[in-house]
C-alpha positions, 0 to 999 in steps of 0.5 A: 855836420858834426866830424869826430875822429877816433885815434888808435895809435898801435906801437909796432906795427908795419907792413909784412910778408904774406908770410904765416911763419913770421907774420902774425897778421896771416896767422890771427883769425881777423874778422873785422879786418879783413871784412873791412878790407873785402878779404885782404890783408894789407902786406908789402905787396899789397900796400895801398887797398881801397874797399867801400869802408876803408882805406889804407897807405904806406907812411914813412917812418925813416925820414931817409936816416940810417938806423931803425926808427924809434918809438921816441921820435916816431911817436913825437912826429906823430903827436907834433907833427915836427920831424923829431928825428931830424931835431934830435938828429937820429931815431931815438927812443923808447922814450922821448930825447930831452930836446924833444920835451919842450916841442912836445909839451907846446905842439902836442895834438891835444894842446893844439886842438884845445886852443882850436876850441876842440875837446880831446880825449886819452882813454887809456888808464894806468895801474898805481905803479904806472904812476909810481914809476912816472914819479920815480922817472919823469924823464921816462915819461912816453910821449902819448903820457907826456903829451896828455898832462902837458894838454891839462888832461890827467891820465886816468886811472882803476877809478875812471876804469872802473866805472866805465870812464876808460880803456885798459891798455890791454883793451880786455882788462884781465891783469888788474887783479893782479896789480891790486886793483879789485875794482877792475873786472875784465870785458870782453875786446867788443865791450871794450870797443863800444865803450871807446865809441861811446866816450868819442861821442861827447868830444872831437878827438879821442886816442887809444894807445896799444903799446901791446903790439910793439911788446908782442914784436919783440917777444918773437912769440907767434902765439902772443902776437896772434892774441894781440892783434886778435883783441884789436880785431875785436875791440875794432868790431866793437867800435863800428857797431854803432859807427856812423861814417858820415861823422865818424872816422877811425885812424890807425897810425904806428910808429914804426914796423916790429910785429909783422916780422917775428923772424927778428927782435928789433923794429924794422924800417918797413912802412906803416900802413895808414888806415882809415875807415869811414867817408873821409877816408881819402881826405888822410889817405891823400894827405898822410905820408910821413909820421909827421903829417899826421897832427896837422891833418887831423888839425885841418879836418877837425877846424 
């Protein structure tokens, strides 16, 4: 039988207080969410739930190192799967520490499945400036970019965007105009989802990085990080339209926690919770516990 796993790695996103003050995730309207979850919302109290669609775990982010995780280790942990802040020896980012940049370019998931005969995707597009700025600032280059042209798979662009070949990183679209792309027209968060289902269906692998999260986080805005997580929600509904669980399986990962606690700018050490949805939920929930625990389980699941 044929098994797809569908990557949506969210920057900054870890487990908060049943606190609607601080926790945007107690404030947003989350639909699929929490009918994933019977109802519930995963939170420092209720880490580990398990309904008949889904699952979900706390992952380690510290790795027992003092300082707050970055997106720089945390990321290449999660795409290697080599503890990055041990190699580097603290957390480090936002961008990836240059004694990374070999081990990412040799062990990055997308490599590693390519040697195993499987086909990978990155849906994201960027504007021209993203390239631009890449060009201007190679050494800036974020892990999930990184990896993805180490992999030999180009970044996509308004193009790819354009005719249906890629996500926005916003999901929705709606700032294209203004970054002198009028090709791009907005979707809504569910077209946006089903698009990334259908793009699954022609590989093995497929990620979706949502970087919009850790920004919401640090702008400290309730009313940003309810539309952020909001456009999530829906963008997820789209997805599981069609979604066939005995070959399916969605994973959410993050790198470290910052939107759950609005109380505060900076990341936090909290846990992130792992969730997964489909029938081969509990073969990640068992096997993923640290950040650098993923690539090799979705390696083994996928060969």
């Amino acid at each position: 039988m044929t098994r797809r796993v569908l990557m949506i790695f969210w920057d900054g996103v870890g487990y908060g207080k049943k606190d609607a003050a601080t926790n945007p995730f107690f404030t947003a309207h989350l639909p699929t969410f929490t009918t994933l979850f019977d109802g519930e919302i995963p939170s420092l109290r209720d880490q580990k739930i398990y309904t008949k669609k889904a699952g979900v775990v706390p992952v380690n982010t510290t790795f027992g190192m003092k300082g707050l995780p970055q997106s720089g280790t945390g990321q290449a942990a999660i795409f290697t799967g080599v503890n990055a802040s041990k190699i580097v020896g603290q957390h480090f980012g936002p961008y990836p520490h240059s004694s990374l940049h070999s081990t990412i370019r040799e062990k990055n998931l997308f490599t590693q499945l390519h040697q195993r005969g499987k086909k990978t995707y990155f849906a994201n597009a960027y504007p021209q400036r993203y390239f631009d700025y890449l060009a201007a600032h190679k050494a800036r280059t974020p892990v999930v970019a990184l990896s993805s042209i180490s992999a030999q798979q180009p970044l996509h662009d308004h193009i790819e965007l354009a005719a249906g070949k890629a996500i926005s990183a916003d999901i929705t679209g709606t700032r294209w105009n203004e970054f002198g792309h009028q090709d791009v027209h907005p979707v809504s968060a569910a077209e946006a989802g089903r698009r990334f289902y259908e793009l699954s269906r022609a590989v093995d692998f497929i990620l979706f990085e949502y970087f919009l999260t850790d920004y919401s986080g640090h702008s400290k805005n309730m009313e940003t990080a309810v539309d952020t997580l909001e456009r999530m929600d829906g963008f997820l509904s789209g997805i599981l339209e069609h979604f066939d669980e005995a070959t399916d399986t969605v994973l959410f990962i993050s790198d470290h926690g910052n939107i759950e606690d609005l109380s505060v700018k900076s990341h936090t050490r909290n846990p992130t919770p792992l969730i997964v949805v489909g029938n081969q939920r509990e073969y990640f929930t068992s096997h993923i516990h640290k950040l650098y625990h993923v690539t090799p389980a979705i390696i083994s699941f996928l060969t």
